[in-house]
LUMFI-537871 format. One record per residue (C-alpha): residue number from 0; residue in three letters; chain; x, y, z. Coordinates in steps of 0.5 Angstrom, whole numbers. Example, Ala and Ser with C-alpha at 12.3 -4.5 7.8 and 13.67 -1.06 7.14 Angstrom:
2
<atom num="0" residu="ALA" chaine="A" c1="25" c2="-9" c3="16"/>
<atom num="1" residu="SER" chaine="A" c1="27" c2="-2" c3="14"/>
% end
This chain:
142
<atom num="0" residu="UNK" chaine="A" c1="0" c2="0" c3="0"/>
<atom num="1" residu="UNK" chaine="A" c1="3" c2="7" c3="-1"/>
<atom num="2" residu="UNK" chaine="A" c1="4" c2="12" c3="4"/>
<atom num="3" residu="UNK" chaine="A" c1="-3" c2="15" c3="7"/>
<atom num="4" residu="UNK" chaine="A" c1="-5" c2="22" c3="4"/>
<atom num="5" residu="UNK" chaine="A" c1="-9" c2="27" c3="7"/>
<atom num="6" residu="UNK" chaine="A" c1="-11" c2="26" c3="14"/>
<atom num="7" residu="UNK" chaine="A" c1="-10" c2="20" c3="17"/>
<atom num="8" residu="UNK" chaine="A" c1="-18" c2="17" c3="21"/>
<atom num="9" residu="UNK" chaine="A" c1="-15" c2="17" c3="28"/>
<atom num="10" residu="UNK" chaine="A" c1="-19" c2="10" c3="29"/>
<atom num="11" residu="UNK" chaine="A" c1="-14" c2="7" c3="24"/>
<atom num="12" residu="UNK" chaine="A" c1="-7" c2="8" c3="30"/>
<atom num="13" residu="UNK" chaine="A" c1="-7" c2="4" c3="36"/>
<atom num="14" residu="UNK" chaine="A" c1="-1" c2="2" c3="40"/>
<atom num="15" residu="UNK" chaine="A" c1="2" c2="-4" c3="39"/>
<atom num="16" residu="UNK" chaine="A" c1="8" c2="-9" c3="43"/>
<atom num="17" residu="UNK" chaine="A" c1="13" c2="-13" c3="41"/>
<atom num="18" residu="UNK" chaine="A" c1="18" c2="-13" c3="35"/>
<atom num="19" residu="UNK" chaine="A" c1="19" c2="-10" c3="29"/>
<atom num="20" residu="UNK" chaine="A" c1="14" c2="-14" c3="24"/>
<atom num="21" residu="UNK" chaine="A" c1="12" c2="-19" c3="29"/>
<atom num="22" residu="UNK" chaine="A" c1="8" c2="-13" c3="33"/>
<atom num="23" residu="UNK" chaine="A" c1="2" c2="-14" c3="36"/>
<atom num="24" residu="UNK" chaine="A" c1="-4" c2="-10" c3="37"/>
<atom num="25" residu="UNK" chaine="A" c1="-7" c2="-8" c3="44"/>
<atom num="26" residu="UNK" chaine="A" c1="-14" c2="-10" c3="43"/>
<atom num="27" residu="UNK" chaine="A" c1="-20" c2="-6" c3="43"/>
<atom num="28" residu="UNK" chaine="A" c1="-16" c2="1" c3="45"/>
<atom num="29" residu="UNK" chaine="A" c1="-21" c2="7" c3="44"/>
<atom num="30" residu="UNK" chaine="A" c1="-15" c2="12" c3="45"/>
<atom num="31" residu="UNK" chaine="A" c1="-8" c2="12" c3="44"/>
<atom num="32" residu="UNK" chaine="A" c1="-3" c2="18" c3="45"/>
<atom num="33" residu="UNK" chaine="A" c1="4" c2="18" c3="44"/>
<atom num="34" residu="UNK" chaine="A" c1="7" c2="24" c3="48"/>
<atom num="35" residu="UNK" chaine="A" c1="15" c2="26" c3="47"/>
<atom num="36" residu="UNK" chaine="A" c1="18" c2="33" c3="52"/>
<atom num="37" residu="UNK" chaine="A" c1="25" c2="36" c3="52"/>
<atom num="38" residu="UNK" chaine="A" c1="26" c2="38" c3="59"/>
<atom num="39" residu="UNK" chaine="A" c1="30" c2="45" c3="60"/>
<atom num="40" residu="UNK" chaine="A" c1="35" c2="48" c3="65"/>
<atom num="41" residu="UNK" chaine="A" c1="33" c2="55" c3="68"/>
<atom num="42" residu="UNK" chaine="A" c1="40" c2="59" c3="66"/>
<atom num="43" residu="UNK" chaine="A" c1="36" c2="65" c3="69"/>
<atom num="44" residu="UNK" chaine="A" c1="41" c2="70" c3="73"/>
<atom num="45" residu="UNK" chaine="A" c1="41" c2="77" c3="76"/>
<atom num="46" residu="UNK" chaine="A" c1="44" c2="80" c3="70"/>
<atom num="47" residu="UNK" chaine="A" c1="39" c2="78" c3="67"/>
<atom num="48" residu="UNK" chaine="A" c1="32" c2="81" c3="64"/>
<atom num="49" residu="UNK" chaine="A" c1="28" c2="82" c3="70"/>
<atom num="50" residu="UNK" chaine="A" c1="22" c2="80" c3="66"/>
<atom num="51" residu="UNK" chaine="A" c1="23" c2="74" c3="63"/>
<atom num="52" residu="UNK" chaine="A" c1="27" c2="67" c3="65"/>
<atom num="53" residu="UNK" chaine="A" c1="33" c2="64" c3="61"/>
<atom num="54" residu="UNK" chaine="A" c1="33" c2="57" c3="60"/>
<atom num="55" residu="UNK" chaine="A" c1="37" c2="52" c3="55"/>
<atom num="56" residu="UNK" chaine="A" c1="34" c2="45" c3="52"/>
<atom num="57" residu="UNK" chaine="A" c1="34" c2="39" c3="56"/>
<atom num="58" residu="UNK" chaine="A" c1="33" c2="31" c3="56"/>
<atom num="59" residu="UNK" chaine="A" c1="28" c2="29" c3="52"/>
<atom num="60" residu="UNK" chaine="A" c1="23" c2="24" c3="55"/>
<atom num="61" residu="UNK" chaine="A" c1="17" c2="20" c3="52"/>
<atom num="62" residu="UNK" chaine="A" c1="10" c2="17" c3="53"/>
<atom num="63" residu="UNK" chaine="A" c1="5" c2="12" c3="50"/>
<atom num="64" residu="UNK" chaine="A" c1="-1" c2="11" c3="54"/>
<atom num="65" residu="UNK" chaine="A" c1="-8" c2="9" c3="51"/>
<atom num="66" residu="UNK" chaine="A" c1="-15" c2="7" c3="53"/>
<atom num="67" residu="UNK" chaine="A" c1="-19" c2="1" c3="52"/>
<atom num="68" residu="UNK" chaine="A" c1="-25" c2="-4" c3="54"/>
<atom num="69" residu="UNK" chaine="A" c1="-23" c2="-9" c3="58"/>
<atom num="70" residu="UNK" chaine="A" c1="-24" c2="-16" c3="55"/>
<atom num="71" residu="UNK" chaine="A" c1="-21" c2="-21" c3="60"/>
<atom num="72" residu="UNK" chaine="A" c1="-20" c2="-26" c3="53"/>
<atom num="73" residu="UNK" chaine="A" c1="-17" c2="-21" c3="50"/>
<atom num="74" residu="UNK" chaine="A" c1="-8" c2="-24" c3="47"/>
<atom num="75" residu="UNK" chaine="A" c1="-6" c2="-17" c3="48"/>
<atom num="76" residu="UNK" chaine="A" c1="-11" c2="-13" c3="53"/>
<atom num="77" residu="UNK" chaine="A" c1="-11" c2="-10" c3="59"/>
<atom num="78" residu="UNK" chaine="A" c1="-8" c2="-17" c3="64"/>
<atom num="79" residu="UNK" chaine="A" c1="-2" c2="-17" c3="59"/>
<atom num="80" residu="UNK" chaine="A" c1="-1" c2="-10" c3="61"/>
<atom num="81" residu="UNK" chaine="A" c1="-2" c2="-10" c3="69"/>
<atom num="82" residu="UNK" chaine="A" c1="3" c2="-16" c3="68"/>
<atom num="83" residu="UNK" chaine="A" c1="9" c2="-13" c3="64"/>
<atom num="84" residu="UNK" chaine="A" c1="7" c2="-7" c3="70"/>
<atom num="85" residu="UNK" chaine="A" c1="8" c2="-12" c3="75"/>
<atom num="86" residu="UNK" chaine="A" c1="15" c2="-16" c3="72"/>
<atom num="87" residu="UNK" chaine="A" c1="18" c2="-10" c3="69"/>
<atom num="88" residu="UNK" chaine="A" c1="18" c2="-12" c3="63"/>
<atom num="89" residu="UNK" chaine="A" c1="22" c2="-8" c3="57"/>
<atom num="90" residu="UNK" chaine="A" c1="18" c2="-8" c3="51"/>
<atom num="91" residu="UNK" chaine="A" c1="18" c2="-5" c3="44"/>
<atom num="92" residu="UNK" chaine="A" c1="13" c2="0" c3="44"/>
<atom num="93" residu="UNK" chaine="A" c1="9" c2="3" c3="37"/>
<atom num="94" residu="UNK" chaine="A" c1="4" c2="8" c3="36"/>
<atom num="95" residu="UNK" chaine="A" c1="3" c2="7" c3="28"/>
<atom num="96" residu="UNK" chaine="A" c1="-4" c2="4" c3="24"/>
<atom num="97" residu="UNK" chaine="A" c1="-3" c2="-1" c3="19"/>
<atom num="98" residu="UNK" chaine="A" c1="-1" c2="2" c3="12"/>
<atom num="99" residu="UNK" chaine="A" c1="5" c2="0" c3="9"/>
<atom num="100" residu="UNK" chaine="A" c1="9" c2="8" c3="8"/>
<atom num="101" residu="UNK" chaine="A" c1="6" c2="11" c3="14"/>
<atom num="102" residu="UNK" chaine="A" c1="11" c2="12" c3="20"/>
<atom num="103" residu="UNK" chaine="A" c1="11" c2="9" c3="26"/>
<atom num="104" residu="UNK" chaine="A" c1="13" c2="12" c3="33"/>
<atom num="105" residu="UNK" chaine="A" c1="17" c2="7" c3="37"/>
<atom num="106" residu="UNK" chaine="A" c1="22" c2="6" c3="43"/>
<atom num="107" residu="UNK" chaine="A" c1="24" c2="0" c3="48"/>
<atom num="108" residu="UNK" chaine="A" c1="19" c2="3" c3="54"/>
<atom num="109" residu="UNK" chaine="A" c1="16" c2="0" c3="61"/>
<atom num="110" residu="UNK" chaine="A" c1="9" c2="0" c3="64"/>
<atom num="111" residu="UNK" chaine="A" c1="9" c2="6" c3="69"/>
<atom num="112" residu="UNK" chaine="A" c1="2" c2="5" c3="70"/>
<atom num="113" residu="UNK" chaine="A" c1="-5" c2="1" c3="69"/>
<atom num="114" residu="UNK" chaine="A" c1="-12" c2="3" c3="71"/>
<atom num="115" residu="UNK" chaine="A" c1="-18" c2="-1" c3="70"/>
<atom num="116" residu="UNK" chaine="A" c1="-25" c2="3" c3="71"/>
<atom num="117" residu="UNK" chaine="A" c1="-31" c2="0" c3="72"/>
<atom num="118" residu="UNK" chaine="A" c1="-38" c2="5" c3="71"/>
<atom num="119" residu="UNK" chaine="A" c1="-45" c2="4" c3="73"/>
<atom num="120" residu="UNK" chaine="A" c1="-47" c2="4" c3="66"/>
<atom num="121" residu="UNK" chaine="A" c1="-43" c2="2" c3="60"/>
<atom num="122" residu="UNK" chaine="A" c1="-37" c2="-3" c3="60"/>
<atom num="123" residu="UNK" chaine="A" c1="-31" c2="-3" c3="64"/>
<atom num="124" residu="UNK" chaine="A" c1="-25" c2="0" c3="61"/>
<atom num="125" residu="UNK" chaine="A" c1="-17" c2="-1" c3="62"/>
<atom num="126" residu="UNK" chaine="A" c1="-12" c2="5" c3="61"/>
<atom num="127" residu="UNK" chaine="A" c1="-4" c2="3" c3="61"/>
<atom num="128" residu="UNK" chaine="A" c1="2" c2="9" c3="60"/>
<atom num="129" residu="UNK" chaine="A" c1="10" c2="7" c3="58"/>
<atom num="130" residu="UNK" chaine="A" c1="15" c2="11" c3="59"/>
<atom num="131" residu="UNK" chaine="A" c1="21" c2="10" c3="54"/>
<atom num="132" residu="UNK" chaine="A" c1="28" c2="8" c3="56"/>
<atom num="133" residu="UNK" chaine="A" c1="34" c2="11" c3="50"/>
<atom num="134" residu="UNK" chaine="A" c1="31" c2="15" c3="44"/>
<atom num="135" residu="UNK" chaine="A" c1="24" c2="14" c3="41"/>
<atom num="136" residu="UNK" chaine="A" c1="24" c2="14" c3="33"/>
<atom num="137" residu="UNK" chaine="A" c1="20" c2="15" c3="27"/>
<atom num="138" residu="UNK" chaine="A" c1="20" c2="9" c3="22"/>
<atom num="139" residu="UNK" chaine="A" c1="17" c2="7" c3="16"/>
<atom num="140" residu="UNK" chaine="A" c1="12" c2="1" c3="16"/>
<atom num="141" residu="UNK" chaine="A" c1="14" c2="-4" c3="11"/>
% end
């Protein structure tokens, strides 16, 4: 398939675990966000501008986090998730859809999070972060 053109439709990206071209889909997400944020050092002195605040870039830092139904029979849901949060697992992480030319954001993270809601009304639902080890990267999906 060539690279998307245009817009892309939100609900063709997920988030999905294990290495490159073997990856497997987290199931039934409802929300998946990729986050990256560079730190920054505060330079401010006395000689500077009374008015502003110097500073310079520092680390860079990424999340993935997503939302989705709970489905216990789910292969990759929310019990896969509270595990690699409970053994601290390493995984590859990759926020991309399935369309050969598109990129994909990806990185080695771990669980640092995991929540499962369930409301009065509705279905029960599940949320996970990972936080990134080393660098994340853009690639293209092949």
């Amino acid at each position: 398939m060539a690279e998307t053109v245009g817009p892309v439709a939100a609900r063709t990206i997920s988030i999905f675990t294990g290495a490159v071209a073997s990856e497997v889909k987290i199931n039934c997400l409802t929300e998946a966000n990729v986050s990256v944020t560079r730190g920054e050092i505060d330079t401010t002195c006395k000689d500077s501008d009374p008015t502003y605040r110097d500073f310079k870039p520092d680390r860079i830092e990424w999340e993935m986090s997503g939302t989705g139904n709970l489905a216990f029979d789910a292969t990759n849901g929310a019990n896969e998730m509270f595990d690699a949060l409970i053994a601290g697992t390493l995984l590859t992480v990759h926020w991309m859809n399935d369309n050969a030319g598109d990129d994909v954001y990806l990185g080695s993270a771990y669980c640092m999070q995991w929540e499962a809601s369930a409301p009065n009304e509705g279905v029960a639902t599940f949320s996970f972060t990972f936080k990134g080890v080393g660098a994340i990267t853009v690639a293209t999906i092949s």
